[in-house]
Each structure stands twice: as structure tokens, then as C-alpha cells.
VEXDREN-2710 file (C-alpha; in Angstrom, 1 decimal):
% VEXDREN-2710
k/r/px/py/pz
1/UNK/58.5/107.5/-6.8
2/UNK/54.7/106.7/-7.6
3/UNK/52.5/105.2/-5.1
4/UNK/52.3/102.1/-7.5
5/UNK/56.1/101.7/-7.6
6/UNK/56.2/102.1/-4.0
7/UNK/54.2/99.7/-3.2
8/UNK/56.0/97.1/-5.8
9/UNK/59.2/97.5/-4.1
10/UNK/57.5/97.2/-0.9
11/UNK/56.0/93.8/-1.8
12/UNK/59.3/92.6/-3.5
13/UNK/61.5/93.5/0.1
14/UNK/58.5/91.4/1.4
15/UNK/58.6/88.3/-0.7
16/UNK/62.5/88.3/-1.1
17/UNK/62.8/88.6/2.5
18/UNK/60.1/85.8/3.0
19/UNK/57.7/88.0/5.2
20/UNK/54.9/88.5/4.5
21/UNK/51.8/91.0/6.5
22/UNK/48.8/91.4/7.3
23/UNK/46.9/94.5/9.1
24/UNK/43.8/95.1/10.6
25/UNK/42.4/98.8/10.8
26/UNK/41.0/98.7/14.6
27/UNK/38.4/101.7/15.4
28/UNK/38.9/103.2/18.7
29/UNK/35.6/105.2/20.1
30/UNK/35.5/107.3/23.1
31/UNK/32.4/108.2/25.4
32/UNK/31.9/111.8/26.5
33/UNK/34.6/111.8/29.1
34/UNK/37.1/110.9/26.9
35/UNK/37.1/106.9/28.2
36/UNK/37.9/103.9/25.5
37/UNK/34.0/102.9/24.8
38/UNK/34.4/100.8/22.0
39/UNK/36.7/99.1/19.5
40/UNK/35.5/97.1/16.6
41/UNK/37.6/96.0/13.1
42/UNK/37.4/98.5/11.0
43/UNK/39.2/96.7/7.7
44/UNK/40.1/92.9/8.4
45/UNK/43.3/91.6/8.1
46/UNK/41.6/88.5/6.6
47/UNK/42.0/86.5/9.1
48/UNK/39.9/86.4/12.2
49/UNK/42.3/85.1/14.9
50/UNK/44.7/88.2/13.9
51/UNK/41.6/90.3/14.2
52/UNK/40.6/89.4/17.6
53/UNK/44.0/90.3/18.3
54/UNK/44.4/93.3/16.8
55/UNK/41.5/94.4/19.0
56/UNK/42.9/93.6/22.4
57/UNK/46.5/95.0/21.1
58/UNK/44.4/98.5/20.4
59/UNK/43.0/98.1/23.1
60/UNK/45.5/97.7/25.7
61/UNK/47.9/100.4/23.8
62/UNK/45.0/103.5/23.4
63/UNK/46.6/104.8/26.6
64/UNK/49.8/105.1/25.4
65/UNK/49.1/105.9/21.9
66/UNK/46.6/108.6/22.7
67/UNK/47.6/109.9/26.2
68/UNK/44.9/112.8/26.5
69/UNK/41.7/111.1/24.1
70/UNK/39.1/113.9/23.0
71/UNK/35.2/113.3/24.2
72/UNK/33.2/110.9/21.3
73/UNK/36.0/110.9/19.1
74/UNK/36.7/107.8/16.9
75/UNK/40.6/107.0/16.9
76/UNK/41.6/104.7/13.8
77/UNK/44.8/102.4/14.8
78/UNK/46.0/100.0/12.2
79/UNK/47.9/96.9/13.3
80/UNK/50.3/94.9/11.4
81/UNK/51.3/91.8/12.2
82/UNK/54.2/90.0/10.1
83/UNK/54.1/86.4/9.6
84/UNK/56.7/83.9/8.9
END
């Protein structure tokens, strides 16, 4: 299936299920010990409550989604949030 008919059928589960989603790309940067030194948005969700959160989710889960970070590596982590 093409990507442009996936992503049809994707939006129609969405809209016939009355969900709709939004995700923010979060950028995950570590120093040269391989600590979390900075997260910023890296796409916007759109909305800039959701993107505050989607920082402090990323954030709080690097640990667990990355258990052995490299040194000055960027990490991207998307997060989707699906709203009613």
C-alpha cells in the first residue's frame, strides 16, 4: 500500500473513531558523559500546552527509552498525544 493511501486510511480510522492526534518531535541532547543536557521541540504539535508536555514526558522517560545514552548524541522522541 502507498504511503498516501496509508496515511488516508489512517486518518479515516481516526475521524470515524472520533480521535483525533497530535505529536510533538522532542530532541533529546546528551553532554559528554552521556547525561540528558537538553530537550527542546523539535516539530510542534501545534499546540503549546501539549508541547510543554511533550518535553517533560521525554524527559522523564530518556531513562527508560535509552537505558545506556551515547556521549553528545541528539536522541529524537516523538510524542503523540490523542485527544477526544
Amino acid at each position: 500500500m502507498s504511503a498516501i493511501l496509508k496515511s488516508i486510511a489512517l486518518a479515516l480510522v481516526v475521524f470515524a473513531s472520533g480521535c483525533a492526534t497530535k505529536t510533538a518531535e522532542v530532541a533529546l541532547v546528551t553532554d559528554a558523559n552521556g547525561k540528558l543536557k537538553s530537550a527542546q521541540i523539535a516539530k510542534t504539535s501545534g499546540d503549546p500546552a501539549l508541547d510543554k508536555r511533550a518535553l517533560g514526558i521525554a524527559r522523564k522517560r530518556f531513562t527508560k527509552v535509552v537505558p545506556v545514552p551515547a556521549k553528545d548524541k541528539t536522541y529524537m522522541q516523538p510524542v503523540e498525544f490523542k485527544l477526544n
